[in-house]
C-alpha positions as CSV (number, residue, x, y, z in Angstrom):
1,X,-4.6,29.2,-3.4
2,X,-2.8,30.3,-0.7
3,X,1.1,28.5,-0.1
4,X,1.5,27.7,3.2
5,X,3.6,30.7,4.7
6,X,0.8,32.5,3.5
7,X,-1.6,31.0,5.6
8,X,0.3,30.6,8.6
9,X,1.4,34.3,8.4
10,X,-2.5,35.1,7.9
11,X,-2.8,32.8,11.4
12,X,-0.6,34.0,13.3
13,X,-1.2,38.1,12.5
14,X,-5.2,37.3,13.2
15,X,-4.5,34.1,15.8
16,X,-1.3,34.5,17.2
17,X,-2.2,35.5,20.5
18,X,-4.3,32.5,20.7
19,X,-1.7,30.3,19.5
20,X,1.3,29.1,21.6
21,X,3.2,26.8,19.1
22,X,2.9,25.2,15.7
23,X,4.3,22.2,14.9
24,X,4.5,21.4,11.1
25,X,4.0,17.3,11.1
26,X,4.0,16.9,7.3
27,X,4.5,19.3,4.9
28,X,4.7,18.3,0.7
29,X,4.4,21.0,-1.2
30,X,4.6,22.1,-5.2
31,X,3.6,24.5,-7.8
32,X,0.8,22.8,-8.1
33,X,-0.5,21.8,-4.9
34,X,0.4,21.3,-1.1
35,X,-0.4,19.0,1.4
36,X,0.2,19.4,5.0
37,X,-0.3,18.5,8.6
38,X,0.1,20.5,11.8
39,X,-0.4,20.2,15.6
40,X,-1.4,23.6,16.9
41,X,-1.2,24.3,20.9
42,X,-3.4,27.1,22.1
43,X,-3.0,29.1,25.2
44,X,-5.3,26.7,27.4
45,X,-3.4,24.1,26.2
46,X,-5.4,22.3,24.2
47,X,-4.5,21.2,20.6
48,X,-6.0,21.7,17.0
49,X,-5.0,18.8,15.1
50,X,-4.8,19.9,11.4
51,X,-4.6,18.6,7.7
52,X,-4.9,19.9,4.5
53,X,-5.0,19.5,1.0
54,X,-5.0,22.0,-2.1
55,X,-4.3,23.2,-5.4
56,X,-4.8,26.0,-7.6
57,X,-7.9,24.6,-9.6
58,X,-9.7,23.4,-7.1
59,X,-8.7,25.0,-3.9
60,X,-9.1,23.5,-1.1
61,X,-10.2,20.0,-1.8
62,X,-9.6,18.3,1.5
63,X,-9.7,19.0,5.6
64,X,-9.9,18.0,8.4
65,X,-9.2,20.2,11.9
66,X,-9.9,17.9,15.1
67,X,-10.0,20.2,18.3
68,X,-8.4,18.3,21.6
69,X,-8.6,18.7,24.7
70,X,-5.8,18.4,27.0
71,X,-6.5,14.9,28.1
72,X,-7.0,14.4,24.1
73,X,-10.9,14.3,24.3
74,X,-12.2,15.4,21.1
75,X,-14.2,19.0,21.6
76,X,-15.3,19.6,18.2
77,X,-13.5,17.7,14.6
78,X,-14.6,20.2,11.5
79,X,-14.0,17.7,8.3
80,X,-15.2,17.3,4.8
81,X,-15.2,13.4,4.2
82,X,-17.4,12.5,2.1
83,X,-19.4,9.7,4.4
84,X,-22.3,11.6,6.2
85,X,-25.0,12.1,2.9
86,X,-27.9,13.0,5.1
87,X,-26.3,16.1,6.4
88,X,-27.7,19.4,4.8
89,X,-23.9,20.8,4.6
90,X,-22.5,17.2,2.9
91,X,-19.6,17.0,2.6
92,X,-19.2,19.5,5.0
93,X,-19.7,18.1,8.4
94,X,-18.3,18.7,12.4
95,X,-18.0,15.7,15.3
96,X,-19.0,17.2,18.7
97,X,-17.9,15.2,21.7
98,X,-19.2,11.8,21.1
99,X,-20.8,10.5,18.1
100,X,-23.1,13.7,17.4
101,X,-22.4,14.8,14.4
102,X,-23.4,18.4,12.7
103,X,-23.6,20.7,9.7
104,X,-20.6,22.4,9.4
105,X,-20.2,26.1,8.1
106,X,-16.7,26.2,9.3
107,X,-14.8,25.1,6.2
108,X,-11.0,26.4,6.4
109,X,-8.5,26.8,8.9
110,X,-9.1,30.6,9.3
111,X,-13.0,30.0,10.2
112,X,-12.4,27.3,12.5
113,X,-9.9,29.3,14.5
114,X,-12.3,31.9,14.7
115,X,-15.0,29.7,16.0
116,X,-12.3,28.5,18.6
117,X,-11.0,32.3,19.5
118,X,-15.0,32.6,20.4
119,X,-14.5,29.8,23.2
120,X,-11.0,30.5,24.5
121,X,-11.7,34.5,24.7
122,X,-15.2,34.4,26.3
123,X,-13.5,32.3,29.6
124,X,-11.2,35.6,29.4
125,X,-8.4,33.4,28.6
126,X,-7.3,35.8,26.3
């Protein structure tokens, strides 16, 4: 289990030219586990809304990432909530847009960035 400097080091080294600010909303953090929640802005403006739970047994146990547009429409939400039993991917799940809902493979921060970097580099906003 990574802490979370860890992981935000990791993002910004792989993401950081993608990312224009980070704002930690919660943070709870032990030896045992961590718990946290961020608003990242990325250079279209749009936000990534993210949460996350862990610890060292179990890794990560819960997530949600909930991309936003800048008038706050939902693009795609990546989450693992255990409420959509007919998907092939349960828990594992992603919202697009409305009420669609998809099998997720995307199932940590660093995957879902990379999913996003696909979007915001091929409009050569990179």
């Amino acid at each position: 289990m990574k802490d979370i400097s860890e992981l935000l080091a990791q993002l910004t080294a792989e993401f950081g030219h993608l990312i224009k600010n980070i704002s930690i909303v919660e943070l709870n953090e032990t030896e045992t586990s961590f718990y946290f929640k961020a608003i990242f802005t990325l250079i279209d403006r749009s936000t990534l809304r993210v949460a996350e739970s862990a610890n060292p047994e179990k890794g990560l146990t819960r997530y949600s990432y909930y991309w936003l547009t800048t008038d706050g429409d939902l693009v795609i939400g990546w989450d693992n909530a255990p409420h959509h039993k007919k998907i092939n991917t349960y828990p594992h799940h992603k919202h697009l847009g409305g009420r669609k809902i998809e099998p997720s493979i995307e199932r940590d921060l660093l995957s879902v960035m990379s999913y996003i970097s696909k979007y915001l580099t091929k409009d050569g906003l990179d």
